[in-house]
LOBAMAR-353259 format. One record per atom (N, C-alpha, C): residue number from 1; residue in one letter; atom name; x, y, z. Coordinates in steps of 0.001 Angstrom, whole numbers, always signed. Layout:
BEGIN
NUM,A,CA,X,Y,Z;
...
END
This chain:
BEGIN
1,X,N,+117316,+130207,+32513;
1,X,CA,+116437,+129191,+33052;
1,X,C,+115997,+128257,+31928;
2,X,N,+116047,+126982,+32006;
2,X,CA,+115533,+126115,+31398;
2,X,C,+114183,+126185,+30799;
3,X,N,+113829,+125945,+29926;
3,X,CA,+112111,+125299,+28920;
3,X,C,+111765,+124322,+29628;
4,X,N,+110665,+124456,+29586;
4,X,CA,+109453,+123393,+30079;
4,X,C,+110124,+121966,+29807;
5,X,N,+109879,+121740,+28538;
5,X,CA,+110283,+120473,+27629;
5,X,C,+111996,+120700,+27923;
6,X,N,+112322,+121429,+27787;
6,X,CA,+114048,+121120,+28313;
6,X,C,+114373,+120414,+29333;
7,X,N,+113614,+120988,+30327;
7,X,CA,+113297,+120783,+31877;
7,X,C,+113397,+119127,+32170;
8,X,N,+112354,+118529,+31381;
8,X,CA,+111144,+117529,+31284;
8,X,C,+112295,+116323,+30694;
9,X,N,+112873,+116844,+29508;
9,X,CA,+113783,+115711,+28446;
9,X,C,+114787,+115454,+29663;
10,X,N,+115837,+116256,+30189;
10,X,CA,+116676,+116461,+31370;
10,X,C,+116240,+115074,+32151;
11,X,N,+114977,+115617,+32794;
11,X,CA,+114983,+114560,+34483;
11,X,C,+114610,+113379,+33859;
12,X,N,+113831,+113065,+32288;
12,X,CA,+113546,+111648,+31781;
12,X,C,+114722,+110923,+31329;
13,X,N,+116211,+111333,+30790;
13,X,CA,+117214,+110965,+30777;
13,X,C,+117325,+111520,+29008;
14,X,N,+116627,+112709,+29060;
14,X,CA,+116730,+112735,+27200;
14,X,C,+116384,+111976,+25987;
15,X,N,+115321,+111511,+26346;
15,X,CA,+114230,+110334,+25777;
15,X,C,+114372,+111068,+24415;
16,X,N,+114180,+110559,+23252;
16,X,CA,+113996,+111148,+21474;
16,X,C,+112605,+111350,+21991;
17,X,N,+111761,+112264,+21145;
17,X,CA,+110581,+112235,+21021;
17,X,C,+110033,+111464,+21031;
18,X,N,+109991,+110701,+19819;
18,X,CA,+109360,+109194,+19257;
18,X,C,+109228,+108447,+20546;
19,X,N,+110131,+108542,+21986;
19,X,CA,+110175,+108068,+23181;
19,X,C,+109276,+108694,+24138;
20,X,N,+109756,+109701,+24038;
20,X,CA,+108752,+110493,+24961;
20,X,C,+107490,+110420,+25074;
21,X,N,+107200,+110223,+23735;
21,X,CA,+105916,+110202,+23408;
21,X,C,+104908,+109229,+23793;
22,X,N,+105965,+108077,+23279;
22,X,CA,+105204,+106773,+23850;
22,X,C,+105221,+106695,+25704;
23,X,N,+106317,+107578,+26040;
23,X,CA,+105999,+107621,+27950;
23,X,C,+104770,+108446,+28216;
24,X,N,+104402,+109301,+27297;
24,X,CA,+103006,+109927,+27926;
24,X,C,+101937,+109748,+27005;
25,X,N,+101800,+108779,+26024;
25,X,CA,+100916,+107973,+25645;
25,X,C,+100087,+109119,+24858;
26,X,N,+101056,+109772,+23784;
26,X,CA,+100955,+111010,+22731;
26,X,C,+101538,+111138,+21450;
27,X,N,+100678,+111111,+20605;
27,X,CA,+101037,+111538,+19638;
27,X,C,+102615,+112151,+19197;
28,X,N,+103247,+111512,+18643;
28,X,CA,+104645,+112071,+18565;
28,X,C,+104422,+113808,+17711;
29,X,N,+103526,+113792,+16892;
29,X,CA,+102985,+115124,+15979;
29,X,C,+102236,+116191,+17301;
30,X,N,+101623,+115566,+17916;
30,X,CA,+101235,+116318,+19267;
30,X,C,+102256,+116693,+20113;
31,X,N,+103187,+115950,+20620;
31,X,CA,+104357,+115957,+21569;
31,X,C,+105318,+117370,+20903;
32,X,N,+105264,+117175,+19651;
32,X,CA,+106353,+117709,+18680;
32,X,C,+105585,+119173,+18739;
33,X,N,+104172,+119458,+18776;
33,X,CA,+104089,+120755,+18717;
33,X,C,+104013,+121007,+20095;
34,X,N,+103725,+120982,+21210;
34,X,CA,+103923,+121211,+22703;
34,X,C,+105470,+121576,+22479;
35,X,N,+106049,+120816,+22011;
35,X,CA,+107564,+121133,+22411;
35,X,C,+108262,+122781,+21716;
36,X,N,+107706,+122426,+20349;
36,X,CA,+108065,+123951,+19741;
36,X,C,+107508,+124934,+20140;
37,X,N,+106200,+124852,+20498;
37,X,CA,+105449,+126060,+20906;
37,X,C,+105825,+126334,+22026;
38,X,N,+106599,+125677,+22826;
38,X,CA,+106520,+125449,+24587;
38,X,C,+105374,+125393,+25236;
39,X,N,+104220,+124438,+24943;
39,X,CA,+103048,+124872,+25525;
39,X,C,+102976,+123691,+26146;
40,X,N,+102082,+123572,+27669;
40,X,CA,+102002,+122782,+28548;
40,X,C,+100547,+121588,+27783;
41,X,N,+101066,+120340,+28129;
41,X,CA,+99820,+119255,+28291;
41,X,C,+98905,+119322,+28971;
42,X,N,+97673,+118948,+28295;
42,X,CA,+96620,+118531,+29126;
42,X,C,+96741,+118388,+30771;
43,X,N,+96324,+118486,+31581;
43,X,CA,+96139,+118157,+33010;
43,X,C,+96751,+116304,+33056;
44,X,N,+96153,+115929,+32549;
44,X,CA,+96393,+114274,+32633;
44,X,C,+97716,+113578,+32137;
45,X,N,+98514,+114604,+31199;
45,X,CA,+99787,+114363,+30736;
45,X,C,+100712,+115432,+32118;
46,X,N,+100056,+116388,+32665;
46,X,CA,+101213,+116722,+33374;
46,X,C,+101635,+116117,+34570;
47,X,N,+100060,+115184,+34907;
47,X,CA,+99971,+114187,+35983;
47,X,C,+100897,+113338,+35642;
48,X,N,+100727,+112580,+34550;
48,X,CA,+102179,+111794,+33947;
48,X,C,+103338,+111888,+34574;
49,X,N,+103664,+113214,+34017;
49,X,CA,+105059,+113835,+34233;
49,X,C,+105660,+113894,+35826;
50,X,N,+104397,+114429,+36334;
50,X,CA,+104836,+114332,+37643;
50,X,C,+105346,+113036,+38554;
51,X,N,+104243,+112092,+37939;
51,X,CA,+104662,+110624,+38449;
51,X,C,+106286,+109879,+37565;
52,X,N,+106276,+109894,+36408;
52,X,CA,+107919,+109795,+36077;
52,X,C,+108371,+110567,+36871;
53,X,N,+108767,+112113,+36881;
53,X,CA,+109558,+112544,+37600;
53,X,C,+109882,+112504,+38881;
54,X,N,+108923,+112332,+39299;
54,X,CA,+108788,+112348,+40999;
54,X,C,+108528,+114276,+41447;
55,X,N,+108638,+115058,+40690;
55,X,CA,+108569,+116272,+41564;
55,X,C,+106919,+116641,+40908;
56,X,N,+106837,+118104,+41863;
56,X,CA,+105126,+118537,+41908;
56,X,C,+105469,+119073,+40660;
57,X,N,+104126,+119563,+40247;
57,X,CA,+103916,+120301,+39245;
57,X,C,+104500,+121887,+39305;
58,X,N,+104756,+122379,+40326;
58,X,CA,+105474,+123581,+40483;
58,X,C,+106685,+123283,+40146;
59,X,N,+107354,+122364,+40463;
59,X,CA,+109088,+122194,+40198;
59,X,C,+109090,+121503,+39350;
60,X,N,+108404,+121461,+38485;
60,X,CA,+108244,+120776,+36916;
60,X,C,+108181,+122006,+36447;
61,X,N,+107498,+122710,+36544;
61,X,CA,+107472,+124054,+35788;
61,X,C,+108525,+125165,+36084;
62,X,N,+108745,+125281,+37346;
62,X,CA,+110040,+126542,+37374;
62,X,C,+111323,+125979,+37631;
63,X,N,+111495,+124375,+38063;
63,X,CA,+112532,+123880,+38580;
63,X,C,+113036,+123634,+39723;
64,X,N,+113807,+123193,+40183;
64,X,CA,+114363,+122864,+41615;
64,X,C,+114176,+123789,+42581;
65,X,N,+114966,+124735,+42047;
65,X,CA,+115274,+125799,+42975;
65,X,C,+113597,+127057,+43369;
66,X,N,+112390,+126840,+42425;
66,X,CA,+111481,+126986,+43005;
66,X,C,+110819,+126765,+43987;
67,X,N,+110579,+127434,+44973;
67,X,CA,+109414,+127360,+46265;
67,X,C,+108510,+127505,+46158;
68,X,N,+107676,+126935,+46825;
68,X,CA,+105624,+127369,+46468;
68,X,C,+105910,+128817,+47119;
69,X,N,+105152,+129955,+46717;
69,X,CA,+104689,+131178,+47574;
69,X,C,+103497,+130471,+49000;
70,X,N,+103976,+131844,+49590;
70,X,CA,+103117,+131437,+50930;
70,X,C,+101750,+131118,+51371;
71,X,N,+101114,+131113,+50033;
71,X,CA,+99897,+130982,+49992;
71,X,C,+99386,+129720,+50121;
72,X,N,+100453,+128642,+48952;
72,X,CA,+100177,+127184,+48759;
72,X,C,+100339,+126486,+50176;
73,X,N,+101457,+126725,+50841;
73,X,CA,+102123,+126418,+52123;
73,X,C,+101255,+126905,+53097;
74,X,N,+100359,+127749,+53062;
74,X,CA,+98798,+127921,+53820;
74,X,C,+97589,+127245,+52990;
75,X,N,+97578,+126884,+52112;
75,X,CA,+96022,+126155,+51995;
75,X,C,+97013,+124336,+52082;
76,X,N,+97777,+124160,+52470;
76,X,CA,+98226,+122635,+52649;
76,X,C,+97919,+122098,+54344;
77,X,N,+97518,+123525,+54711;
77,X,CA,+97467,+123481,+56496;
77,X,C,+96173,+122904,+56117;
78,X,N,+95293,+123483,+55323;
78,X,CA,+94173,+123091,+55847;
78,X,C,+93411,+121715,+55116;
79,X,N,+94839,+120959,+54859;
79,X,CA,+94563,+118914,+54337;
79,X,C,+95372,+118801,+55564;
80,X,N,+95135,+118983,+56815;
80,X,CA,+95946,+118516,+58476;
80,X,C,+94982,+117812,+58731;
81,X,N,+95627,+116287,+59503;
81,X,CA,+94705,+115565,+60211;
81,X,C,+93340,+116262,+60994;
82,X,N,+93436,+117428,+61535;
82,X,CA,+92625,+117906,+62641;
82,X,C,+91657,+118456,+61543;
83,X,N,+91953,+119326,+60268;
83,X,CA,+90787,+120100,+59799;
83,X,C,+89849,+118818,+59148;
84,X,N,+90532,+117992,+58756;
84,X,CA,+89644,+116658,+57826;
84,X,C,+88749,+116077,+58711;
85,X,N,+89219,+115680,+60330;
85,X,CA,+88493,+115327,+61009;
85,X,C,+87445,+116334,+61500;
86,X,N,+87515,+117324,+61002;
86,X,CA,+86305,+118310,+61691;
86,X,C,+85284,+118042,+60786;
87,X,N,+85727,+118348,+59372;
87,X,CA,+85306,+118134,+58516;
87,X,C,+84175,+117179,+58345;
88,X,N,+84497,+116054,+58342;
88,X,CA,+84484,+114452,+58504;
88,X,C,+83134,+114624,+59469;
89,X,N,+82919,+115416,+60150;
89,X,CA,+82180,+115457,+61301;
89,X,C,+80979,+116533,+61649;
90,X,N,+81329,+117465,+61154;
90,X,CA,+80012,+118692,+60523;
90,X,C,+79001,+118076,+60013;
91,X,N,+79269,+117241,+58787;
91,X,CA,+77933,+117028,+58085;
91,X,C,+76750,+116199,+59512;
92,X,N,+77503,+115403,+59698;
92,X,CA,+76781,+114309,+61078;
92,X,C,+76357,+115117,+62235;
93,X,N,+76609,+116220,+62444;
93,X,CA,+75661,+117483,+63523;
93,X,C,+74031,+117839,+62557;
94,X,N,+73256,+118075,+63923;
94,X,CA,+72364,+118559,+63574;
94,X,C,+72310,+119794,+63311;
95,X,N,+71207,+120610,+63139;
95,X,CA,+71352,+122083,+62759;
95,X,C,+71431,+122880,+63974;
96,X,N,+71515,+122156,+65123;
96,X,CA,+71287,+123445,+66310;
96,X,C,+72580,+123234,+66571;
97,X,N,+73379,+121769,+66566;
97,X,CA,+74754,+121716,+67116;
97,X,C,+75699,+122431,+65742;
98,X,N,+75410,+122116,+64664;
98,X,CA,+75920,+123241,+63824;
98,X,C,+75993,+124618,+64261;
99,X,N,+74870,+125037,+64327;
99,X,CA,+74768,+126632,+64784;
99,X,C,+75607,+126794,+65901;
100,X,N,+75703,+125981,+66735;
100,X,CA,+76842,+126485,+67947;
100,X,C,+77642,+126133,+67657;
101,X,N,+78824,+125225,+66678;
101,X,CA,+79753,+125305,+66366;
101,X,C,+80039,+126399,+65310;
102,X,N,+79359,+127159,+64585;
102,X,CA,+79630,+128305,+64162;
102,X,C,+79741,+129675,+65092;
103,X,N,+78981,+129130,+65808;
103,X,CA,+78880,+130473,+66747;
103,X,C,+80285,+130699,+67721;
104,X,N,+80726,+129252,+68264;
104,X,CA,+82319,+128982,+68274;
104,X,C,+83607,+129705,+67667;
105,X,N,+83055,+129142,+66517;
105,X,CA,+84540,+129272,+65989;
105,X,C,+84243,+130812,+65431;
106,X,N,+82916,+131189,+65638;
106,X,CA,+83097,+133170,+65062;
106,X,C,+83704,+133410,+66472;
107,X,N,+83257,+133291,+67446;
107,X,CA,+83903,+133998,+68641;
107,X,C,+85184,+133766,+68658;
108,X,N,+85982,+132887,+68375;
108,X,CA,+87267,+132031,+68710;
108,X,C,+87946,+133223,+67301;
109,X,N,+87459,+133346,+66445;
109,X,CA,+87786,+134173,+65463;
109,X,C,+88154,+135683,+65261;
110,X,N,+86435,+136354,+66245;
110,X,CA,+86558,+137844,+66704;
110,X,C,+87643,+138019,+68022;
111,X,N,+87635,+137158,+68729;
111,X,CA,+88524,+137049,+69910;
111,X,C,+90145,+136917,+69273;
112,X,N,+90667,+136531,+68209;
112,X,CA,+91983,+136548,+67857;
112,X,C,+91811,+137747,+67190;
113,X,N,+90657,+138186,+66104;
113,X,CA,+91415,+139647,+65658;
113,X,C,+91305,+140982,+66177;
114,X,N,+90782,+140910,+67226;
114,X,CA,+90544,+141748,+68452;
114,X,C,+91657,+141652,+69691;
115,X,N,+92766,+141063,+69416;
115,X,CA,+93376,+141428,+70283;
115,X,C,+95236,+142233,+69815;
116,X,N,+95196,+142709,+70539;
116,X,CA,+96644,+143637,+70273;
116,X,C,+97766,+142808,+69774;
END
């Protein structure tokens, strides 16, 4: 399997350092130790990366052939049009219509893990 920075030089077209560097707006002496050490950038340089490359930060890091685990692919359900608009809409209830929309969605809740 490919290095991080292997990975990274690859999908940029094999930029020299001295290049690279100036694409993520770094220190070529900085760039140069990330690369030997294999150690990942700042948050704001991997944002970089992601936008040159076009892929997420998961397939920047393990590669193509990586899948999110099933976990990521369940908390993406809950950026769905329907949960944002609920969302969007809680704060603007009062506290009694709050309380019955909790009281809702516990029943709607005990009622699915209560059944066979």
């Amino acid at each position: 399997m490919q290095k991080f920075w292997d990975r990274v030089r690859t999908l940029l077209g094999e930029p020299s350092v001295v290049d690279l560097s100036k694409m993520l707006d770094v220190k070529r002496s900085t760039l140069s130790s990330w690369i030997h050490n294999d150690r990942r950038p700042p948050m704001e340089v991997l944002m970089t990366l992601t936008s040159l490359t076009g892929l997420s930060l998961g397939k920047l890091e393990h590669g193509y052939d990586w899948e999110p685990p099933y976990e990521e692919d369940e908390a993406a359900e809950h950026h769905c049009p329907r949960h944002k608009a609920i969302m969007q809409i809680v704060p603007t209830l009062n506290e009694e219509e709050q309380e019955l929309i909790l009281s809702i969605l516990t029943f709607i809740q005990k009622s699915h893990t209560t059944k066979p």
